[in-house]
C-alpha positions in Angstrom: 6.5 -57.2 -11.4 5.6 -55.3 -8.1 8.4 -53.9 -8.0 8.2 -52.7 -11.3 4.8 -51.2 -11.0 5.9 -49.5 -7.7 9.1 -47.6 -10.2 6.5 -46.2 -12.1 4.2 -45.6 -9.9 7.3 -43.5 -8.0 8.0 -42.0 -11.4 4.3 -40.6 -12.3 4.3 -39.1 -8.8 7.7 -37.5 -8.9 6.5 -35.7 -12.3 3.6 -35.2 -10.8 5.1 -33.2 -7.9 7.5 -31.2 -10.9 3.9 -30.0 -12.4 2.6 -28.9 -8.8 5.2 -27.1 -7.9 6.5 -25.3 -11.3 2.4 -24.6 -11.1 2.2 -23.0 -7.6 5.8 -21.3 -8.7 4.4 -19.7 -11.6 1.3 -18.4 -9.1 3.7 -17.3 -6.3 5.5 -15.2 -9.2 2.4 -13.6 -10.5 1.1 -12.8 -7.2 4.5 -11.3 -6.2 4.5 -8.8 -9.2 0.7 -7.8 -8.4 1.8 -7.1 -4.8 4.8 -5.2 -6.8 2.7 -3.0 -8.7 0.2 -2.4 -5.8 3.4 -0.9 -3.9 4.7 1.2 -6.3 1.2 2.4 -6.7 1.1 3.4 -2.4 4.8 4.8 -3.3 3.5 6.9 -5.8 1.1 8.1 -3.7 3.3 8.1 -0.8 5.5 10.6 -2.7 2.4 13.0 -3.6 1.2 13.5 -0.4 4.7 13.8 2.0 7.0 15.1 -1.3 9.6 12.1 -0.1 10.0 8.8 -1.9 9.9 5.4 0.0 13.3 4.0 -0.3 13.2 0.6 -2.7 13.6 -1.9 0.3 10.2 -0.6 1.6 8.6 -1.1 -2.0 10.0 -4.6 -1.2 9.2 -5.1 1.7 5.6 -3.9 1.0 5.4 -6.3 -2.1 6.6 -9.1 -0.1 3.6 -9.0 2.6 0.4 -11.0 2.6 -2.0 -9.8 0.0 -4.2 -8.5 3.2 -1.4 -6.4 4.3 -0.8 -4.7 0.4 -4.6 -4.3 0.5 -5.0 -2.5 3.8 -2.1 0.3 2.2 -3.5 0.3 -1.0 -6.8 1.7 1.1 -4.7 3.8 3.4 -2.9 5.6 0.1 -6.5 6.0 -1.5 -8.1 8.0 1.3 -4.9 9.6 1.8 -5.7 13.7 1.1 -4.5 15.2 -1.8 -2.3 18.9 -1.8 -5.1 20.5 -2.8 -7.1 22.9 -0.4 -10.8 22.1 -1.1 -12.5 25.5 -2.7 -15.2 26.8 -0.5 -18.4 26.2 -1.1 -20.1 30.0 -0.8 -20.8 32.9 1.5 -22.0 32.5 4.9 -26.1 32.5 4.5 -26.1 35.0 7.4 -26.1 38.7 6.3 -23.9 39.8 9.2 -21.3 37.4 8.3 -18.6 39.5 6.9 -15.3 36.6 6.9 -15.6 33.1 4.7 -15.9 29.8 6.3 -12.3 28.4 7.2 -12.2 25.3 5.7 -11.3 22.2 7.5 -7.6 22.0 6.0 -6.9 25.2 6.4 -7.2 24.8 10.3 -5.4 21.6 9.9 -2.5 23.5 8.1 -2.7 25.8 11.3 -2.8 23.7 14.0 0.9 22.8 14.5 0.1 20.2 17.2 -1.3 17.8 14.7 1.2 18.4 11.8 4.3 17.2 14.3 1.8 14.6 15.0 1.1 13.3 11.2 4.8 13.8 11.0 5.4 11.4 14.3 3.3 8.9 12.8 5.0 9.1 9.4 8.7 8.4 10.8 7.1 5.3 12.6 5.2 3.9 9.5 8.7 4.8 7.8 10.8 2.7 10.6 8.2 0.1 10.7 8.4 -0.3 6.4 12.1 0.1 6.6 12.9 -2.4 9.8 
């Protein structure tokens, strides 16, 4: 009879184990194609800002990082500018003042130091993502 009892018992916890894992299968899954859709999203973006598209094994590689990771470049891809120059916001309030204000993206546009440096820092994001 012990032995018996100890067959099922084996039994009940070998099914047991089945439902735990198909469970914690079926979470990994859905968690993988949240993290798939947040990267697409940051390749979208990606793709709007820099006019290039983020070659598939980066989406992949994106999707297939810690949930921490995805979040810190689904931030990075919100605050990331738009094309857009920002429209001024009025006349200088001093009566002598004969030129607009500049605005801040304007001078970035000009400054060709920082441009090569966005650029720098894009090609190592890009061989980071890609290695």
């Amino acid at each position: 009879m012990s032995s018996e009892l100890m067959r099922k018992t084996a039994a009940v916890l070998d099914v047991l184990a089945d439902t735990l894992d198909a469970d914690e299968q079926q979470r990994a899954q859905q968690q993988y194609a949240e993290r798939r859709q947040l990267a697409q999203n940051i390749s979208e973006k990606y793709a709007e800002v820099t006019g290039e598209d983020l070659s598939l094994d980066a989406i992949e590689k994106i999707a297939s990082s810690d949930q921490d990771l995805v979040s810190v470049f689904t931030k990075l891809a919100a605050r990331a500018p738009s094309t857009e120059a920002p429209e001024g916001m009025g006349a200088s309030s001093d009566i002598n003042d004969d030129h607009k204000p500049v605005s801040s993206h304007t001078k970035f546009q000009n400054n060709r130091e920082k441009l090569a440096a966005v650029e720098d820092a894009d090609q190592r994001f890009l061989d980071w993502v890609n290695s």
